[in-house]
C-alpha positions in Angstrom: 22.5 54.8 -22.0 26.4 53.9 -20.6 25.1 50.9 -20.0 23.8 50.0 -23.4 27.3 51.7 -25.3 29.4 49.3 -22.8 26.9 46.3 -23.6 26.9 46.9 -27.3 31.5 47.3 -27.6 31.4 44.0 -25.2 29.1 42.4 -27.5 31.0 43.2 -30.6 34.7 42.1 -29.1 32.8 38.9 -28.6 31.6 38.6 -31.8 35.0 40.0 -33.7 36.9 37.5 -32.0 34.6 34.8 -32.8 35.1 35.0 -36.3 36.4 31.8 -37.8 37.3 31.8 -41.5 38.0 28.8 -43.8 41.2 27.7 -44.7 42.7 26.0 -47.9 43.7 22.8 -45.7 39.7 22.3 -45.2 39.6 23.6 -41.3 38.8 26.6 -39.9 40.5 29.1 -37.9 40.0 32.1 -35.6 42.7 34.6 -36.6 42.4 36.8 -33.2 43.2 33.3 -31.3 46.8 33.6 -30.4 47.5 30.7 -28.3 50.2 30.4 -26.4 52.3 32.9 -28.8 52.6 36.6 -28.8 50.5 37.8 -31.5 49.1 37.2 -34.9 50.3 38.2 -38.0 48.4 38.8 -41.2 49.4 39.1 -44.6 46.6 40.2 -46.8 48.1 39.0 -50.1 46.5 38.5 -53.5 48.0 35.9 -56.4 46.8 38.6 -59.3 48.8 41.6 -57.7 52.3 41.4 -58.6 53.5 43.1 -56.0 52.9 40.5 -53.9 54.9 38.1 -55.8 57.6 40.6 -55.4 57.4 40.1 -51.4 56.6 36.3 -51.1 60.1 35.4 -50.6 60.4 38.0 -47.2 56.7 36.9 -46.3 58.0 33.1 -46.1 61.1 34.1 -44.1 59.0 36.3 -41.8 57.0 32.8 -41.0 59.7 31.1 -40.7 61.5 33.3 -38.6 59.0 34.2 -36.0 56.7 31.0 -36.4 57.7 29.7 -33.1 56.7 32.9 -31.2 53.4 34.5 -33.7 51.1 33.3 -35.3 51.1 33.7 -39.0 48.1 33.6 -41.8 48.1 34.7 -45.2 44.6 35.8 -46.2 43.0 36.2 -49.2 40.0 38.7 -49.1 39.2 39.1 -53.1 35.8 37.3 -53.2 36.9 36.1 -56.5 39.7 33.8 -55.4 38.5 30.6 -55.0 40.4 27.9 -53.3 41.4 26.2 -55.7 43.2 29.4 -56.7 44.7 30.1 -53.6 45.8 26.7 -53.1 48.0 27.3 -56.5 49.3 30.0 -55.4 50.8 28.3 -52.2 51.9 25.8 -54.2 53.7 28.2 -56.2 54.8 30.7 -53.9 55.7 27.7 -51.8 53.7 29.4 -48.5 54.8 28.9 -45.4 51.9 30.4 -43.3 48.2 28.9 -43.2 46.5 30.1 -45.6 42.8 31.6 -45.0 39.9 32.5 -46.9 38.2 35.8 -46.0 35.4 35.8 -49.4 32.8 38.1 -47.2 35.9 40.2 -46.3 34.6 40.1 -42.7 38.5 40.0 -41.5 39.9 42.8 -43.7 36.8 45.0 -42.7 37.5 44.5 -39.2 41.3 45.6 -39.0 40.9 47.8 -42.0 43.0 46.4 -44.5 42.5 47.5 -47.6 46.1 46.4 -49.6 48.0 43.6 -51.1 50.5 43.0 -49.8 49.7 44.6 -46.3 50.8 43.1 -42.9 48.4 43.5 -39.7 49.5 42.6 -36.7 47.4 41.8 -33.5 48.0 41.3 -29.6 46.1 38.4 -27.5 43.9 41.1 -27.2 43.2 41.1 -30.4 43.9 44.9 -30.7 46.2 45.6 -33.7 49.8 46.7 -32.9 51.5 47.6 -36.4 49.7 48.0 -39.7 51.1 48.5 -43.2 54.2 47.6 -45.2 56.7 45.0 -44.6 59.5 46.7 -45.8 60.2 49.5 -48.2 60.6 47.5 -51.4 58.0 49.7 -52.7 57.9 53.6 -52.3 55.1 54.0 -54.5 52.2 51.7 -56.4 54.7 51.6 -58.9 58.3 52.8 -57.1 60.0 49.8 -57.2 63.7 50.2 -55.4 66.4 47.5 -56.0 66.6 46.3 -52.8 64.5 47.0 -49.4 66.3 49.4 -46.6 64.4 48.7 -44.1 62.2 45.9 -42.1 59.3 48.2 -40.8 57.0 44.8 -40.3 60.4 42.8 -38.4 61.6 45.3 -36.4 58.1 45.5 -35.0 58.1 41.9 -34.3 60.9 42.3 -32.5 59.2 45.1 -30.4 56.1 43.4 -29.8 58.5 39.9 -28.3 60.2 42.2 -26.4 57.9 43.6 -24.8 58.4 47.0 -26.3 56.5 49.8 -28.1 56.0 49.5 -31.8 58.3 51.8 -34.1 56.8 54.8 -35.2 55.5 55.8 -37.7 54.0 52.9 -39.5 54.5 53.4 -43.3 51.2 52.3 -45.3 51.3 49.5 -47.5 51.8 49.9 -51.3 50.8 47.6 -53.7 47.1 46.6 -55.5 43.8 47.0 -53.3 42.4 44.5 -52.4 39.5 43.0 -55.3 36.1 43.9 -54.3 36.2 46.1 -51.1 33.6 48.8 -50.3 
């Protein structure tokens, strides 16, 4: 029976990090594959949550800040984006990151994302190492401050390329949930 539990969790690492998902520049892409970098960060974002749009600015920086060093996505799990939507919302929100398209919400599933905006983060091992907000913009769904007072999702970057544990606790995301998740 050990046997078959230890057969069955190898089988399904295989298969989790096999998953490739489409992306709006007509490839596809395995977002556990790290590469040569650190990790891999994912921003589950949605173009009809508006708190999003209030964090597209940071999420830019954040890929263009640690670019070099992580991997970055931003996925869209709400079946009912299609590409051509989510390539007008790059457009728009001038994206930075590749952008993938997770319709069967096979990604979010697996690392249990359930918001938008919500940052995941993953080692080459593809075990995740922070989940939840990038900053505290938001207190609340609807708790807007002026400004954000913290960088919960940077200063766990920063952990993670130094070799270092991940700041405790890790603050939840706040924002809309994500379109179509059961």
């Amino acid at each position: 029976m050990r046997f078959l539990t230890i057969l069955t969790a190898l089988l399904f690492t295989s298969i989790a990090s096999a998953l490739e998902l489409p992306a709006i520049d007509g490839k596809s892409y395995d977002p556990a594959a790290v590469g040569a970098k650190k990790a891999v960060v994912l921003f589950f974002v949605s173009p009809f949550c508006s708190t999003t749009k209030s964090f597209m600015k940071e999420i830019n920086q954040i890929s263009t800040d640690y670019g070099d060093r992580v991997v970055v996505y931003l996925v869209h799990s709400d079946p009912e984006i299609t590409k051509e939507v989510a390539m007008e919302h790059t457009i728009l929100s001038e994206v930075k990151a590749t952008v993938l398209l997770d319709k069967e919400q096979a990604l979010a599933k697996q690392v249990k994302a359930t918001i938008t905006p919500e940052a995941v983060v993953t080692g080459p091992d593809g075990k995740v190492l922070y989940q939840g907000r990038i900053n505290d913009l938001y207190l609340g769904p609807t708790k807007r401050q002026r400004a954000a007072t913290t960088k919960d999702l940077r200063d766990a970057l920063d952990a993670i390329l130094s070799g270092k544990p991940v700041p405790a606790p890790q603050e939840p995301a706040q924002g809309c949930k994500i379109g179509g998740m059961k």
